[in-house]
N, C-alpha and C positions, 0 to 999 in steps of 0.2 A: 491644476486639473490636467489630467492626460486620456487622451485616445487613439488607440491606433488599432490600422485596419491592416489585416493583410492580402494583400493583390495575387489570387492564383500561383501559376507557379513561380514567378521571380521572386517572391516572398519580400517584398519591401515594404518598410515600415513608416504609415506616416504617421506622425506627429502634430495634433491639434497645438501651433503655438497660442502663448497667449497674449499677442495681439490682434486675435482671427478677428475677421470683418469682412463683409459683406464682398469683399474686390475676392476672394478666394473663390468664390460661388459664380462670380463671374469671370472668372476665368476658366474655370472647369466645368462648369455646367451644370444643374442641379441633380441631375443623375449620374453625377460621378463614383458616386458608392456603390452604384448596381452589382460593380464588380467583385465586391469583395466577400473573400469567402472565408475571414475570421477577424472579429471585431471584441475590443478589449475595452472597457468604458472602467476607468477609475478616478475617485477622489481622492487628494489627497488633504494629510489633516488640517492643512490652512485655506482648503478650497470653499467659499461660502456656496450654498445652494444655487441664489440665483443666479449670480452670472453663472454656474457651473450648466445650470437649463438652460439658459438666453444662448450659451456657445451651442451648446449641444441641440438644440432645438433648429437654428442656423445649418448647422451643418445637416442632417440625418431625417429633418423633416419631409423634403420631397425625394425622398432614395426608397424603391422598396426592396433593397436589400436580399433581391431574389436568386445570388449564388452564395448567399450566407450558409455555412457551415457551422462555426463556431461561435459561439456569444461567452463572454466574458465579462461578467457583473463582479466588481468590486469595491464594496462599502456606498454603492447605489442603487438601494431597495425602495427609496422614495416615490410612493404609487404615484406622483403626480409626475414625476421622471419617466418612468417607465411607459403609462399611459399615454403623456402627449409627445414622447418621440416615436415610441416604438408600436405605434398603434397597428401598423400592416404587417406586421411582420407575421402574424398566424397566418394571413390570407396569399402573402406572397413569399415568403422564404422557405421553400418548397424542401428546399433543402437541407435545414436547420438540423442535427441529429444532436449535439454537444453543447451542455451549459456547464459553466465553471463559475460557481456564484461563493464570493467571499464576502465574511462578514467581516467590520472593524469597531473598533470600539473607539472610533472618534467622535467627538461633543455633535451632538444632533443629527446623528443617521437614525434612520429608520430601522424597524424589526422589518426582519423578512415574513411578509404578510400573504396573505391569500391574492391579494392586487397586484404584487409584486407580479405574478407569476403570468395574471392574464392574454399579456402580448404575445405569450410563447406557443407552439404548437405543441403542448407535450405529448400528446398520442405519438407522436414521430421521436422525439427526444429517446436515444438508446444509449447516452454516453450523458452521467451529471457525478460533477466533481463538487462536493457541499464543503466545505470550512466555516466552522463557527462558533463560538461561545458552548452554549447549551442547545442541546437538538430538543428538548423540549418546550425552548420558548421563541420556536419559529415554528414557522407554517410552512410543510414541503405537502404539494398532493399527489400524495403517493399510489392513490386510488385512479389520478390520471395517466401513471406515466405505466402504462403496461408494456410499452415496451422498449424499457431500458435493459441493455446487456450488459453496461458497465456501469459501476456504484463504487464512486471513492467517498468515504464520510472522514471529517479529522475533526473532532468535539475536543477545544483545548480548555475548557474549564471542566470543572471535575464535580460531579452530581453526588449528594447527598438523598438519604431518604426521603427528606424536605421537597426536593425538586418535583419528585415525581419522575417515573420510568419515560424513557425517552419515544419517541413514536415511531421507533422502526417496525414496529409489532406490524404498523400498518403497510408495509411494502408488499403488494398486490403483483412482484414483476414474475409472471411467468417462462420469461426468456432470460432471466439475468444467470451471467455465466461467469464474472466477475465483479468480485468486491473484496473492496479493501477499506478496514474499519478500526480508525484509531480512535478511542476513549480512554475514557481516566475513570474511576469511582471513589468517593473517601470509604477505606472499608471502615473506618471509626464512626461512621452512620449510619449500620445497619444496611450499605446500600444491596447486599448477595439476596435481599428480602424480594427484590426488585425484580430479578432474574427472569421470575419465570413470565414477566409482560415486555421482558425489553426485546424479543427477534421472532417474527413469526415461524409458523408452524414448521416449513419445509421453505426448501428452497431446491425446487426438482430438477433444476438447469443449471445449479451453480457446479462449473468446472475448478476456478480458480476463487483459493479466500488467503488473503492479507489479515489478519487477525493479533490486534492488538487491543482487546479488550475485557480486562479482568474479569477471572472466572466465570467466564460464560461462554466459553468454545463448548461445552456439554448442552448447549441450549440447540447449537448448530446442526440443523436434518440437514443432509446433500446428499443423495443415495451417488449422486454421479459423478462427485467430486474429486479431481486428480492431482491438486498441488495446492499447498498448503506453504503458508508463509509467516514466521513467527519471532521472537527471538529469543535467546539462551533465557532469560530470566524466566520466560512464561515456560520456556521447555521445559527446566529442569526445576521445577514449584509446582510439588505435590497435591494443591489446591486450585490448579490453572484450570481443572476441568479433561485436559488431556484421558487420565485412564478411565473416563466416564464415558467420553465423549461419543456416538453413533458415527463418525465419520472415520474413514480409513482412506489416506490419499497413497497415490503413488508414487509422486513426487513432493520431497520435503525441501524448503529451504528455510536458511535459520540464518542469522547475523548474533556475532556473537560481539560482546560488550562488557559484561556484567557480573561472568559467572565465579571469576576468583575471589569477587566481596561479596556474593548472596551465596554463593555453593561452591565454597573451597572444599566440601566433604557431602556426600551423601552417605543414606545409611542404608544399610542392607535393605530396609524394608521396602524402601524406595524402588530401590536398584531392581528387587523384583517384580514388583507392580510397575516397572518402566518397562522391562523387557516383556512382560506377560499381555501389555495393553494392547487392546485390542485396536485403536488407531494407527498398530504399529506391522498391522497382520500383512497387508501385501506393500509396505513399501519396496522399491528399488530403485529408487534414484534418492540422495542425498545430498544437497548443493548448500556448501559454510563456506560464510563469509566474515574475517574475522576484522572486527572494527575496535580500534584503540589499543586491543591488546595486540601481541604481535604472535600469539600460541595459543594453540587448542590447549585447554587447561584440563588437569588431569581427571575431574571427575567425567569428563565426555571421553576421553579416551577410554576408563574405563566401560564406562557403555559397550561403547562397541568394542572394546577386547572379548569383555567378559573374564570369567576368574576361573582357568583349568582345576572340574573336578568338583568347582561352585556352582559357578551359576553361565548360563549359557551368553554369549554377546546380544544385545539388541539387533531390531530390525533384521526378520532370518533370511528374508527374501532380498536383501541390498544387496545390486549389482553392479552401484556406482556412484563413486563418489570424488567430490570435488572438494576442494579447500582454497579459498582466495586470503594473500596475507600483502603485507607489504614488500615491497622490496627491500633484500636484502642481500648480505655476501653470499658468494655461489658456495661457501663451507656451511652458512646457515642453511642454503636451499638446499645443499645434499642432504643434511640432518632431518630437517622436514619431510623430502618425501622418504628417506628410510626408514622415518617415524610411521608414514602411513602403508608403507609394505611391509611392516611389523604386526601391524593393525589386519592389515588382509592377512596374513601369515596363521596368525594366531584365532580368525573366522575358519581359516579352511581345516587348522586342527579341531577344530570344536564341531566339525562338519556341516560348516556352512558354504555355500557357492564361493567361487573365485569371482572377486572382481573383472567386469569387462572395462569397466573403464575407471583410472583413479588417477586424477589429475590435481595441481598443485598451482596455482594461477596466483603471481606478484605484479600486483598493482602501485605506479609511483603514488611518494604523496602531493597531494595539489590544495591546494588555496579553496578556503571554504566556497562553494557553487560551482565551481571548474567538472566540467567534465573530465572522466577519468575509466568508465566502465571499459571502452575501444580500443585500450592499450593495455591490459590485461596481456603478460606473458605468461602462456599456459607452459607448462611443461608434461609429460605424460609418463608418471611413474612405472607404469609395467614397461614402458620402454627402456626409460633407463636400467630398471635391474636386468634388464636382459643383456646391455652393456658392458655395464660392471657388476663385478662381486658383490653381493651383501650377506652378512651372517646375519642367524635369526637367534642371534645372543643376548636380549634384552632382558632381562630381569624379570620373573614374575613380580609383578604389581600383589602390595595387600589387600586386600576384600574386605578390610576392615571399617 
């Protein structure tokens, strides 16, 4: 069993050992927790219930926890847990905005229930991070939390018809400005039948959507929506919902992965119905980011070339664009960005805007969890060609 609180700004972590015992309490005092403004409560899979209460109860029962900011539930939705430790926290953690509630699928946890939730304030709660099996066999009150801004959902089992459509239909948040939404569906079940119960009506404040959930980005209303975040597979899959869809952002970003074994070819019909879509009407900013593979692969290149004489490049309004790759030799980095002043080259023939900004950013590789985003070397390819020479002697590409 572990718990740990964080203390303001020194950010130190403590650690529930498991020998606690009552001399702990007496050395610190029973409102020693007053302080803390982000608390993490997990079991782990050989942790039994009750001692996991008996510690937890010890520690947390006389703190009202009134600079709490953040709570952190995981794989402890047990209403008898929640209710006799955390009993004051609606009436005293004044501060509480962020819950981060994870499920686990270890031998005798609880479903996240209606009880679960009771200790929380959620009319204040504006930041909930959910993880879980199926979003339709837990209970979130969606009807309470009016005002949440940020909505991450990650459903790592995958719904069939059988299931039943998931209960986001019910999210009531009139302030939400960001969400980020990974699902799965089997589509060998019928499940596209679903579609039109699984995301409510509009969503009139959402700025920012993380969107990974098959064929149902066409479901998504955001009149106000400005960045979009997705990746190559849903991009370029004529069934993703994309040239249905009512939304038009400004900002795109995509990670790419995938596309030389799902779309090593599109076909003309596509290619038109990608550049004609209407989700594609005011972008200007493009942000890729390239994962596993170490190259923009040729069906996205052609996108945004376009084919002189065929068919015009996507996205007419792009005025910027970035490329994240791995590090590599400074002859590959020259190839690359000369690849994408090719790409602008061949927009401005077709009469589209010149890029203001196109940049080429190599990131080292690291160790799975390692941070790595802060060390991004960007480079700035209109500078360079103003540097050096380059010819605009590339081949025309087939349209085939």
């Amino acid at each position: 069993m572990q718990l740990s609180g964080k203390m303001g700004p020194s950010e130190n972590d403590y650690q529930l050992p498991n020998d606690f015992d009552e001399s702990f309490l007496n050395i610190v005092g029973n409102g020693w927790a007053d302080g803390i403004q982000s608390l993490s409560i997990s079991r782990g899979w050989k942790d039994e219930q009750n001692p996991f209460l008996h510690s937890l109860g010890k520690l947390l029962h006389h703190n009202s926890l009134q600079s709490l900011k953040s709570v952190s539930c995981n794989g402890v939705f047990s209403s008898i847990v929640i209710e006799k430790l955390l009993p004051q926290m609606k009436s005293t953690a004044l501060e509480l905005t962020t819950l981060d509630i994870k499920e686990t699928d270890y031998e005798g946890d609880s479903p996240i229930s209606s009880r679960f939730w009771l200790p929380f304030p959620l009319g204040r709660i504006s930041s909930l991070y959910l993880e879980c099996w199926l979003l339709n066999r837990i209970f979130v009150p969606w009807s309470e939390l009016m005002s949440l801004k940020f909505l991450y959902v990650h459903q790592y089992g995958s719904l069939t018809h059988r299931d039943g459509a998931p209960a986001l239909v019910k999210i009531e948040a009139p302030h939400l400005s960001s969400l980020r939404i990974w699902s799965d569906f089997d589509p060998g079940h019928g499940t596209s039948r679903l579609d039109a119960a699984m995301l409510p009506l509009s969503f009139p404040a959402l700025k920012s959507l993380t969107f990974h959930m098959a064929h149902s980005i066409e479901l998504i209303n955001a009149p106000e929506l400005v960045d979009l975040k997705i990746d190559d597979c849903f991009l370029l899959d004529g069934d993703s919902g994309l040239f249905s869809t009512p939304i038009n952002p400004r900002i795109l970003h995509v990670t790419f992965g995938c596309v030389e074994e799902k779309h090593s070819r599109l076909s003309k019909c596509f290619k038109e119905e990608f550049s004609n879509a209407h989700v594609w009407s005011r972008l200007e900013e493009l942000h890729v980011t390239a994962f596993d593979e170490d190259e923009l692969h040729h069906p996205f290149i052609q996108l945004l070339k376009g084919h002189a004489g065929a068919r015009a490049p996507c996205f007419p309004k792009l005025v910027c664009l970035t490329v994240r790759y791995y590090t590599r030799s400074e002859e590959v980095k020259m190839h690359r960005i000369n690849r994408l002043l090719h790409v602008m080259s061949a927009r401005i023939k077709a009469g589209f805007p010149r890029f203001t900004m196109l940049e080429v950013g190599y990131r080292p590789r690291v160790r799975w969890g390692e941070e790595e985003w802060f060390v991004t070397e960007w480079r700035d390819c209109l500078q360079e060609s103003k540097d050096e020479e380059w010819k605009d002697d590339e081949e025309e590409e087939s349209d085939a």
